[in-house]
PATIMI-520922 format. One record per residue (C-alpha): residue number from 0; z, y, x; chain. Coordinates in steps of 0.05 Angstrom, whole numbers, plus 32768, in hexadecimal, padded with zeros to 4 digits. Example, Ala and Ser with C-alpha at 12.3 -4.5 7.8 and 13.67 -1.06 7.14 Angstrom:
BEGIN
- nr,z,y,x,kette
- 0,809C,7FA6,80F6,A
- 1,808F,7FEB,8111,A
END
This chain:
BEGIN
- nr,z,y,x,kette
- 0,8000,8000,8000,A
- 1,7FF1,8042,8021,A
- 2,8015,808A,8014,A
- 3,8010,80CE,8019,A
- 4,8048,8105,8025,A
- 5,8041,8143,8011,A
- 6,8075,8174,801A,A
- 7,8088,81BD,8042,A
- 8,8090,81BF,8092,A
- 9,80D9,81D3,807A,A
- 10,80EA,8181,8069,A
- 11,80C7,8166,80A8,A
- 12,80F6,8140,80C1,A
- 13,8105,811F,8074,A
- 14,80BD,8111,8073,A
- 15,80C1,80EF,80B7,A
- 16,80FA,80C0,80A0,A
- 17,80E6,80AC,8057,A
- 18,809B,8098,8085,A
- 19,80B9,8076,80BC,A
- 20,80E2,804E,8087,A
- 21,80A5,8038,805F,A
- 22,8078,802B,809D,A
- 23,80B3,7FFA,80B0,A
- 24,80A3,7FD9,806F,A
- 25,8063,7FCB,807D,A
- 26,803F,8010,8052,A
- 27,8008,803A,807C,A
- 28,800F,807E,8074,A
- 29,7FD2,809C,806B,A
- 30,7FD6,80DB,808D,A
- 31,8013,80FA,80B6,A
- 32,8014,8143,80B7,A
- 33,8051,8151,80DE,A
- 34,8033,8141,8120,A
- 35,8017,817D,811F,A
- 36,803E,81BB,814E,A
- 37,801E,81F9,8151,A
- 38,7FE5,8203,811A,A
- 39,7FC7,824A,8144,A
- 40,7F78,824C,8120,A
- 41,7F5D,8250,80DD,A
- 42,7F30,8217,80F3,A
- 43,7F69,81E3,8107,A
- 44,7F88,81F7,80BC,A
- 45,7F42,81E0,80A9,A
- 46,7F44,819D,80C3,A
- 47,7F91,818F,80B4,A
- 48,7F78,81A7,806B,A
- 49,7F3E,816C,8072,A
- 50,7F71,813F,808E,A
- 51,7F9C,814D,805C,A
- 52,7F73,813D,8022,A
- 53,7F4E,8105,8039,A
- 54,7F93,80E4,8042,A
- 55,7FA8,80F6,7FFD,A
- 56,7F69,80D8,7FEA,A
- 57,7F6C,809C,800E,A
- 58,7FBC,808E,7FF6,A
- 59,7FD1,8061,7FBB,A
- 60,800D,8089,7FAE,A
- 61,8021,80D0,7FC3,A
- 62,806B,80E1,7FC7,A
- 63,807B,8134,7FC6,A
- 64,80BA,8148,7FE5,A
- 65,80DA,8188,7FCF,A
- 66,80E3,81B8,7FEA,A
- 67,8094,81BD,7FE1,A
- 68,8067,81F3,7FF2,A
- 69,8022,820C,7FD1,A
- 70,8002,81D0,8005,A
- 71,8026,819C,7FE8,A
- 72,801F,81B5,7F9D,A
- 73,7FD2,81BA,7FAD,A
- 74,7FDB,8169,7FC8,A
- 75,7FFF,8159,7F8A,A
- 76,7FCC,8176,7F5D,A
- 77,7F92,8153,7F80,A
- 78,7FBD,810C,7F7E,A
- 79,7FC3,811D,7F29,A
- 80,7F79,8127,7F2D,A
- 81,7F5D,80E4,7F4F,A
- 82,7F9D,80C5,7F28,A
- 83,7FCB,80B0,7F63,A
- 84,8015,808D,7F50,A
- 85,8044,80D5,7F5E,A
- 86,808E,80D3,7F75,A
- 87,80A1,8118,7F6A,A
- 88,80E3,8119,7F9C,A
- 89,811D,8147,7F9A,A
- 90,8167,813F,7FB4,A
- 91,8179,8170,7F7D,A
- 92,816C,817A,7F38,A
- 93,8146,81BF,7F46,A
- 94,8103,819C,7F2C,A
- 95,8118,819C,7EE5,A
- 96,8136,81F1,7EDE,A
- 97,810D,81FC,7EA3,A
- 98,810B,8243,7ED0,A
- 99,80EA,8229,7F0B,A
- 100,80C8,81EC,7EFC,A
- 101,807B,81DA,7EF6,A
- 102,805C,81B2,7EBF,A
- 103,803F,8182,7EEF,A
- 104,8082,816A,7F00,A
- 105,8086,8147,7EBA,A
- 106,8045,8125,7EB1,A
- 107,8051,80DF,7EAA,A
- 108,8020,80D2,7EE9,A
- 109,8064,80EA,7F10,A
- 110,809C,80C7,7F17,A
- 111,80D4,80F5,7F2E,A
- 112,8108,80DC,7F5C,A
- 113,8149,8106,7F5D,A
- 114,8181,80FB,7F98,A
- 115,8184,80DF,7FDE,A
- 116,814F,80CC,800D,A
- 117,8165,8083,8006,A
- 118,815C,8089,7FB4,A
- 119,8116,809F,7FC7,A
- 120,8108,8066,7FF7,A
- 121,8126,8032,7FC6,A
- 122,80FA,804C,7F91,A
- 123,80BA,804F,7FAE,A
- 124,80C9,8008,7FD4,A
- 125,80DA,7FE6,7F93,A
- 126,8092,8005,7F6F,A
- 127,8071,7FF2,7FA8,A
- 128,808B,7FAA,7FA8,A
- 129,807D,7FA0,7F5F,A
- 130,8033,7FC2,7F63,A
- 131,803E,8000,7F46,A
END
């Protein structure tokens, strides 16, 4: 099963743990934006961008990690649109302040996964498992 992680530079290192966790369990990660350092020329944010969607694209399930920035809402919106399994992730229940929150957070395409990085690893593990 491959996935995709889409989330702000802010939750690196969260992004970095929940991957290496499902790469230990045998997942591929399609694409791995935080090796990237120092992003200096419109052109290299051009073929990150590329990068970025073809491994969107090329995922079976996309997992968003707030916080999230317009990049990752962009990701999401692409994974609704070629109708990718979501996990919507937040360690707080900011994602449902009628205030603040987006529509696209309560499609049924997205499965929203509220508290610790473990709950978000036992989650996706257990779809995965069962085919979801």
């Amino acid at each position: 099963m491959k996935f995709y992680i889409a989330s702000s530079l802010r939750n690196e290192d969260n992004v970095r743990v929940v991957a290496e966790v499902l790469k230990s369990r045998d997942f591929i990660q399609t694409y791995d934006w935080t090796k990237h350092s120092k992003v200096d020329s419109i052109s290299k944010l051009r073929e990150i961008g590329q990068e970025e969607l073809a491994g969107v694209l090329e995922a079976d399930i996309v997992i968003v990690m707030m916080p999230a920035g317009k990049g990752s809402h962009v990701e999401l919106g692409i994974a609704l649109g070629t109708k990718k399994k979501i996990y919507l992730y937040s360690p707080t229940h900011d994602i449902n302040d009628f205030g603040t929150t987006s529509t696209f957070y309560h499609l049924d395409e997205v499965e929203q996964c509220i508290g610790s990085l473990e709950d978000l690893i036992s989650t996706v593990s257990r779809d995965l498992f069962r085919g979801a």
